[in-house]
N, C-alpha and C positions, 0 to 999 in steps of 0.2 A: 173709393167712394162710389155710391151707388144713386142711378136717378131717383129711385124711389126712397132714399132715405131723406129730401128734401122736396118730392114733387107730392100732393094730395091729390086723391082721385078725386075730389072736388075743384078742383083748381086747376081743371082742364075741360076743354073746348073745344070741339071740333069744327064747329060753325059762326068764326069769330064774323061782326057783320061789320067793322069796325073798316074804314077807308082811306083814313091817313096814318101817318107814326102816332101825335098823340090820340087817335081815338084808340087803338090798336094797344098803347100803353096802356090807356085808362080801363079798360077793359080787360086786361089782364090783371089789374092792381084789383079790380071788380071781384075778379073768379077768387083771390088771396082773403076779399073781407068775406064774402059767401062761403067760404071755405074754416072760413073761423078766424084764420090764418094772423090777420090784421085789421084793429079796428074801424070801422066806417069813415071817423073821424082823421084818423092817421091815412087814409089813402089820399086826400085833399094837399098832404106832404108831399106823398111818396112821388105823384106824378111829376111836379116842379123837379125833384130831386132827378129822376128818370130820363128828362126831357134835357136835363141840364148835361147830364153824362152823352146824352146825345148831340150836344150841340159840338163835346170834344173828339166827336168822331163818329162816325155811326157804328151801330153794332149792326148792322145785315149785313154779316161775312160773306154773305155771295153763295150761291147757289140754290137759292128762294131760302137760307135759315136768317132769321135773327134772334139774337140773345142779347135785348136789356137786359141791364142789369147795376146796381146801385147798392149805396147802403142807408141806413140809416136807423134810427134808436127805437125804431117800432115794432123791430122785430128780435129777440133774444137768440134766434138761429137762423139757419139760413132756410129760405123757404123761397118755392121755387111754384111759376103757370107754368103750363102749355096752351098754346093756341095753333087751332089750323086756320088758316081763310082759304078758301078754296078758291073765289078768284083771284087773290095775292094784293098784295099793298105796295107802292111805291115807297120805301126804306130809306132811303138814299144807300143803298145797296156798295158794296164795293165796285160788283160787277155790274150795276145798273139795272139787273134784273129785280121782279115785284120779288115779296117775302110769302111765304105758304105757310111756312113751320117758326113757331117763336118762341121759345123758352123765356120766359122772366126771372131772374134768380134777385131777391134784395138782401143781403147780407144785414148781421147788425156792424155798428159803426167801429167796432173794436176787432175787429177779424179781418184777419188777412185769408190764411190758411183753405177756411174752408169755403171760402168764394172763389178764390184761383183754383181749386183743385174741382169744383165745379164746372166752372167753366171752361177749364181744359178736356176733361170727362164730356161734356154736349159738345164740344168743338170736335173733339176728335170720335165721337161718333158717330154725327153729320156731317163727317168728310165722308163714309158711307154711302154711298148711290142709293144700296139694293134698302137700308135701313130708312135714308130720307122717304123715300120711297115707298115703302112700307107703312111710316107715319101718315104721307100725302094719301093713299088709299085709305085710310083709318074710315069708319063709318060711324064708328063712337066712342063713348070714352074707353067701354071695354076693351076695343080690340087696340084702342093706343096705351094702354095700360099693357097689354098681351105684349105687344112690341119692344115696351123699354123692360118692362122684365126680364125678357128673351135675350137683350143685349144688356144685361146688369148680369145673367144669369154665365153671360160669357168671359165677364171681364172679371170674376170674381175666383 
């Protein structure tokens, strides 16, 4: 599986301005209805849905990534943000460090398959330094577009 077959170059961000988890979420679920992705209506869902998988754990794996991520009936596939904030978010982080890089993946409600194998694919990405890395420099959407190609282009 590839990042690009779930992420829209609409539905990414380099200059997220968002300062806690849920504005960070809601802002991501933002870039998915601008994106086409998901209706206006249904993101008013999605965040409660998001916030709730949050409270069973945090997803900021640590090392400035996080990957919300949820499901629900608003969406027919799986469809996926990116977001950077350049000064970083308080996550509740594993490792207590702020979040930089965040992937949003929402699943629909009947799938397993292609949400886990998503998120194992960004997990084991951004275990990558020189890749995190890469994103964190990002200037805009192009060149973080340019980046996960280049690692979709390897693992393929």
């Amino acid at each position: 599986m590839k990042i690009t077959d779930f992420l829209r170059e609409k539905a990414i961000s380099v200059e997220m301005s968002a300062g806690d988890k849920e504005g960070v979420i809601r802002e991501l679920v933002e870039l998915l209805v601008q994106a086409g992705e998901i209706k206006s209506a249904d993101a008013q869902k999605l965040v409660p849905i998001l916030m709730a998988r949050e409270a069973l754990g945090s997803t900021g794996i640590g090392q400035g990534v996080g990957i919300p991520h949820g499901k629900s009936d608003c969406v027919k596939e799986l469809v996926g943000a990116f977001g950077l904030s350049r000064p970083g978010v308080q996550f509740d982080s594993l490792d207590g460090e702020a979040v930089h890089i965040f992937f949003l993946l929402i699943a629909p409600e009947d799938s397993a398959g292609p949400h886990l194998k998503a998120l194992a694919r960004i997990s084991r990405l951004l275990k990558d330094r020189f890749f995190r890395e890469s994103l964190r420099e990002s200037r805009d959407i192009k060149q973080v577009l340019k980046v996960i190609q280049q690692e979709d282009q390897k693992a393929s």
